[in-house]
Each structure stands twice: as structure tokens, then as C-alpha cells.
N, C-alpha and C positions, 0 to 999 in steps of 0.2 A: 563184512569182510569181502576183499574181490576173490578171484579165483587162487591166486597166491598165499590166501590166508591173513593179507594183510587189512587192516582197516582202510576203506575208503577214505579218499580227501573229504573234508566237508563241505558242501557246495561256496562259494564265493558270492554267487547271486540265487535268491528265489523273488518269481516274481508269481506275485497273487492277482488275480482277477476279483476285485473283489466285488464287481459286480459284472454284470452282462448287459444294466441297461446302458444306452447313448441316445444322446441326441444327432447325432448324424447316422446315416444310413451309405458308409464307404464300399465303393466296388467289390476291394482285394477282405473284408472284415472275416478276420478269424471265424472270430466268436459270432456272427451271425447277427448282429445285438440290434434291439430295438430300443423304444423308448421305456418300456416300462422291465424291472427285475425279472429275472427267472426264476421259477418254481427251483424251491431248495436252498436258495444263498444263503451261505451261512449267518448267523443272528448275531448279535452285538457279541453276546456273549463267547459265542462258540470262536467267533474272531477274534477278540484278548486273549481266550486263550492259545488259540493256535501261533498266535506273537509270541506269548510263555512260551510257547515249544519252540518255536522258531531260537528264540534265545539261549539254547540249551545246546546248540550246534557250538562247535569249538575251534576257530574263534566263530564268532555270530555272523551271519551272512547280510550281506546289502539286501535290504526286499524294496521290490519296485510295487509302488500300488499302481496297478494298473486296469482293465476293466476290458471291455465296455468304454465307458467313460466313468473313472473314479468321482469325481467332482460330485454326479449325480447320487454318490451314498450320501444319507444325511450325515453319518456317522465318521466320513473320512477321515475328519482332523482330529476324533478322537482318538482313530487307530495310527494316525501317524505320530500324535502325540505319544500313546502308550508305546508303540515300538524305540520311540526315541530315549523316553526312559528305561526302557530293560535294553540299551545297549545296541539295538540294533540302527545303521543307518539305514533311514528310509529316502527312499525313492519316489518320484510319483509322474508317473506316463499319463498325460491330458492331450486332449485332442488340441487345447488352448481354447476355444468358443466360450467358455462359462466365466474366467476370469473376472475378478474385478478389483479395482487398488484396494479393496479392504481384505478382500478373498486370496490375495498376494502377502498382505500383514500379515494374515492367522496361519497359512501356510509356515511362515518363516518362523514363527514363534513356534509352531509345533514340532521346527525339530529338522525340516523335509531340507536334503543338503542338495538334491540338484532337481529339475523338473525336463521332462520333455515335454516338446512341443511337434505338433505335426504340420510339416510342409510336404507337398510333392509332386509342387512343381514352381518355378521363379514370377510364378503370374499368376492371376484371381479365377479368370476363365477354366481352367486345365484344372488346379487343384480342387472349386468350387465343385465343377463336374465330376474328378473322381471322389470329392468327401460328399456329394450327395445334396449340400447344403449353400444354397447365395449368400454371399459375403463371409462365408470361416475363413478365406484366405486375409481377410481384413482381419478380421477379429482377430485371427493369431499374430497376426504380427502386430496387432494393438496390445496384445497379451505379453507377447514379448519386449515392450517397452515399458508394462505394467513390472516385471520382474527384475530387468534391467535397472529402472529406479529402487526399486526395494531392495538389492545386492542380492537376488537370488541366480543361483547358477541356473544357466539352464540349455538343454542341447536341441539340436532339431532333427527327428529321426526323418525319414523318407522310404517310400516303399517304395521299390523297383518293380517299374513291369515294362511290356513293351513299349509302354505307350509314352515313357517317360524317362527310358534309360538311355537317351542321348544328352540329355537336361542334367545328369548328376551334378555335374561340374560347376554350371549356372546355379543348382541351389545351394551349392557350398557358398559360393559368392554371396548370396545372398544372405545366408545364416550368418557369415561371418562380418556382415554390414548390417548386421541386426545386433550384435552383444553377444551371442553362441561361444559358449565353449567350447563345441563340438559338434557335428553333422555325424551321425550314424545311418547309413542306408540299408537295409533290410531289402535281399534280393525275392521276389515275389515266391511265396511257397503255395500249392495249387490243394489248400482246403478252403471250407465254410466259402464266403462268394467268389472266394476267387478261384473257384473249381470252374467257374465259365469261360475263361482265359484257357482252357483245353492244357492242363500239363501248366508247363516255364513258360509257354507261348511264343519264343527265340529259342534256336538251336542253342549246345551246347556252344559252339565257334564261337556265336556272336557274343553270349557273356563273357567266355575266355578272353575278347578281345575288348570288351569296355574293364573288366576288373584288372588287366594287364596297362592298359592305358589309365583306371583309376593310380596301379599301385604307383606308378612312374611318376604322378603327378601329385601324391599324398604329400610329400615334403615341402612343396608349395603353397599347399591350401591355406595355410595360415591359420588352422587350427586343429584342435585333433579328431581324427577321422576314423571311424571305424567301420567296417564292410561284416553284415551279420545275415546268418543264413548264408555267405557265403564263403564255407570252409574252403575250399579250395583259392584262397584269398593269397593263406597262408602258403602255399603249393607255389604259386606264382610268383611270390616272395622269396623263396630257395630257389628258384629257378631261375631268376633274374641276379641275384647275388646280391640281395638288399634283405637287412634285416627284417624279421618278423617284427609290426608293429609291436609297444611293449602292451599295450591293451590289448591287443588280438584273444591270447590265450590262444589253448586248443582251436580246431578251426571248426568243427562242431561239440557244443558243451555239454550236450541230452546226457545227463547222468554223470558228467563229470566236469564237476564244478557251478554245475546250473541245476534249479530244480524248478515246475512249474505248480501251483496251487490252482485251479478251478474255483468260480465261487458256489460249488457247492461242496466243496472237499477233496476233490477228486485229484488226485495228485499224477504229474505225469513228467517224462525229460525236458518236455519242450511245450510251449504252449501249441505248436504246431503239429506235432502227433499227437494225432490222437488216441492214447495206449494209455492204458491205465494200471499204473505202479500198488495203487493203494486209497484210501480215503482218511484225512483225518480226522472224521467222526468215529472208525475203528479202532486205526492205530496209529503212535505217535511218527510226527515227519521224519526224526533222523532214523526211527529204524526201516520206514520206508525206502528213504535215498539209501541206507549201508546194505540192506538185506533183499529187496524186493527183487523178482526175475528180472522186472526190465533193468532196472539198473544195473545190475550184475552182469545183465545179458549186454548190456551199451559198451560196459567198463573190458569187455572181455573181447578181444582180437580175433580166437580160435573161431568165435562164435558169426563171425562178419561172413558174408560170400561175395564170390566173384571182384572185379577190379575193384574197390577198397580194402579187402582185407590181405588182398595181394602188393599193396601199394607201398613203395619205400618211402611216401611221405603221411601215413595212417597217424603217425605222434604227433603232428601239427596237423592235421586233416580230419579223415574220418568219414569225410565225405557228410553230406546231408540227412538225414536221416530218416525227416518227415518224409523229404520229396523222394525216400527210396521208400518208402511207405503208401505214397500217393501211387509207385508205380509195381506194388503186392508184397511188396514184404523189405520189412524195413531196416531189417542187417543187409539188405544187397546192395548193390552198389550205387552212386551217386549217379542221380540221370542228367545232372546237366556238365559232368566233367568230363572231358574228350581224354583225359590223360591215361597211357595204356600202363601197367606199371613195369619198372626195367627199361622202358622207353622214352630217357630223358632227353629235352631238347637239346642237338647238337649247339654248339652256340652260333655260329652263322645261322641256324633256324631262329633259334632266342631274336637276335638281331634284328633278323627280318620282322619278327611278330611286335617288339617295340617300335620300329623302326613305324610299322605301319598304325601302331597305336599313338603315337605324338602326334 
């Protein structure tokens, strides 16, 4: 129940880590991941079942397998397999390295409706150097022709950081001359390595001025585009007088509508804070998302401080959550949004800020 007495939404997405190890070693990596498992990852079993539960949300949520690198569980395509028969669709986030045309067959057969792939940047040099590893920018995009023949969908995410957030545009091009359904960019959140990048590592202004020159430019891309980790996406969107993408949703989902699984249990909003809701070795996931403090405390407005909770755009927004996290506490307010609240752009100011973003 949120504060109102009513039952929470049931999340739309959870995505599971289900494992921690990888074969690349990325700049910006969450989860920190090496080659070999983390002490604790859930067991075959403990996994079916927590799919069982997963299936018991109403209606049943997309779950993304994700990781680490997923590929590397020996067990993957059994758990995509079993979530696709108890109803749920699954997901599955790969770095693209491991593919291969038979490892694209078994995939498909198991059930998985779309796959991401990681680019992030339009050249071998740049993305080899931030994934750690020579030749993955080949490999993926071998991966991606591996998927393309077999009719499997598949999107290309991107992480943003400074070092690549001029290039957005160019990798859309690029995904969308690849077979991509879709380019998703992930704006850089400052945990696990990418705490070395000091904070966003660009002011607030300058993302303000690439996600306003993204949004202007979305209707062009020629496919569908989504801006994550970047709630104030949404904000830019009302402020320019252009609809909220219909995929956007909320502009941060930490506890409403999203839920994240750890691979040892540890359940949380976001895979990026790291706050901890619950464990499903305790208690089951939907009373975690309906009941737990964090969630309650995300779902809950009263509960927010300073410029987000003060904000006429908080229903599509929400501000970030982690990176108000990264900067001590994580109902304050978003550290990379300039936006004061009550102080909406005049629109000769609007004008001017597209004007200088095309």
C-alpha cells in the first residue's frame, strides 16, 4: 500500500543481475564485475524460483537478464526458457562478445523477445578502450548481424559520459544501420568504476543542453529512442511543447514501475543505488516492492527534499535518485538538473536554448 492506502502499481520492468561475472572489464561498470561469480549468486534453484515469484505480480513484469555479463551463467537459457513459460517476457542485456549463430538459435527458441547490445561510441578505438577489451566493438556489431539473420529484435544501449556525449547522435546512426530497433542511452550515474569520473563529470548546463538538442532531434532518428537515467528528459519535453515519449514512463522508475534483483538476492529501486529494499532469500518480491521503506519512501512526494520535491514537473520527473544518492541522501534533489521549480522558461529563453542546440 503507498501512503494513500492504496495498492501500489506492479512494477512493468525488473531486472535481475544474474550474475556479476564478465568478460570485459568497462570504465563506467556498475556492478564492478570480473571474470569469475560473486560469492552468494543465487543457485539454479533458488532462481526458478524467484521467476515463480516474479510471476505472481499482476499483470507479470518484463525481466531483463542482465548481469555482469548474462551469457557467462551456464544456466541462462534455462532461466529464460522457464520465465517464458510462467508468462513472463524475458529480456536479456549482453555486452554482445560471447554470441554465436547457434547461441542466437537457442536464445530464440527460449522465449527472449528482444536482446541489448552494447555500443558506445561509432568507432572500435573509443568503445574498445572504454569496454576494457580489443576487438568487442567488432564482435558486437558481428553479434548484431548474428541476430539480425535469426529475426531476433534487438536494441543498442549506450552509456553517456563525458567522454562520448557529443557522439550520441552518430551512434544512433549507426545502430540504426545495423537492424536496431532502438538506441537507449543511459546518462552516466557516478557508482561502482564510475566513481572515478568525480560526480556527472559535465555541469548540469551541458547535459541540459545535449538532452534538449537529443529531444529536438528524436523524431528524426529513425528509430525508437530512449534517454534513461535521464528523468529530466521528461521535463525538457513539457518545456519545449513536445510530447512525452510513449516509452519514456515516469522520468525516474526507482520503485515505481521498475524493480532491481542483485545476484545474490538483494532487491533494490534501481540497479544504481545502492539501498537495499529486501532480500528474496527472506521475503517474497511483491511484498518487498508493495511494503518495504524504500519503496514507500520513492512512491511518496512528502518524503522528497529541496528542488525535486518542490517541482511542478515531480509526475514525469522525479529527479534521479541514485546520483541524489551519490550526493548523501537520496530523496534530495537531482545534482545534475539546473531547473529551479516555479521557474519555467520564458519561451524567447526556450528559443534561444533550442535554437543553440540544433
Amino acid at each position: 500500500m503507498d501512503r494513500q492506502g492504496q495498492k501500489a502499481s506492479p512494477p512493468r520492468l525488473v531486472a535481475w543481475e544474474t550474475t556479476r561475472a564478465c568478460n570485459l572489464a568497462c570504465r563506467h561498470c556498475r556492478a564492478e564485475a570480473w571474470p569469475a561469480p560473486a560469492p552468494g549468486e543465487l543457485d539454479g534453484a533458488e532462481s526458478m524460483d524467484l521467476l515463480a515469484r516474479l510471476a505472481t505480480f499482476s499483470p507479470p513484469p518484463m525481466v531483463i537478464l542482465s548481469g555482469g555479463e548474462p551469457l557467462m551463467r551456464p544456466d541462462i537459457l534455462d532461466l529464460a526458457r522457464q520465465g517464458t513459460f510462467l508468462g513472463l517476457r524475458m529480456l536479456l542485456s549482453t555486452n554482445g562478445t560471447l554470441l554465436s549463430p547457434s547461441l542466437a538459435k537457442e536464445i530464440k527458441k527460449a522465449g527472449v523477445r528482444r536482446l541489448s547490445l552494447s555500443l558506445d561510441a561509432p568507432e572500435a578505438p573509443v568503445h574498445d578502450a572504454f569496454r576494457g577489451l580489443p576487438g568487442s566493438f567488432a564482435a558486437t556489431v558481428e553479434s548484431s548481424a548474428l541476430l539480425k539473420a535469426e529475426g531476433l529484435p534487438f536494441q543498442i544501449n549506450s552509456t553517456i559520459t563525458p567522454d562520448n556525449i557529443g557522439q550520441t547522435e552518430a551512434i544512433s546512426t549507426l545502430a540504426l544501420s545495423l537492424g536496431a530497433v532502438a538506441h537507449h542511452v543511459f546518462l552516466l550515474v557516478p557508482v561502482g568504476r564510475a566513481r572515478d569520473w568525480g560526480g556527472s563529470g559535465l555541469p548540469p548546463d551541458a547535459y541540459e543542453e545535449a538532452l534538449t538538442r537529443l529531444r529536438r532531434r528524436e523524431g528524426s532518428i529513425g528509430l525508437e529512442f530512449k534517454a534513461t537515467c535521464a528523468p529530466q528528459y521528461n521535463r525538457i519535453s513539457r518545456q519545449l511543447a513536445l510530447p512525452i515519449p510513449p516509452r519514456s514512463g515516469r522520468g525516474c522508475l526507482g520503485g515505481q514501475g521498475f524493480m532491481f534483483v542483485s545476484h545474490d538476492g538483494r532487491v533494490g529501486a534501481c540497479g544504481y543505488l545502492p539501498l537495499e529494499a529486501g532480500n528474496v532469500r527472506q521475503a517474497h518480491p511483491v511484498d518487498i516492492y508493495e511494503n518495504s521503506e524504500l519503496f514507500r519512501a520513492l512512491r511518496d512526494r512528502e518524503r522528497y527534499r529541496g528542488r525535486c520535491r518542490d517541482c511542478e514537473y515531480w509526475d514525469v520527473c522525479g529527479g534521479c535518485r541514485a546520483r541524489a544518492h551519490a550526493q548523501g541522501d537520496y530523496l534530495g534533489p537531482e545534482p545534475l538538473c539546473p531547473h529551479q521549480p516555479g521557474k519555467a522558461r520564458p519561451a524567447a529563453e526556450a528559443r534561444r536554448t533550442e535554437a543553440k542546440a540544433c
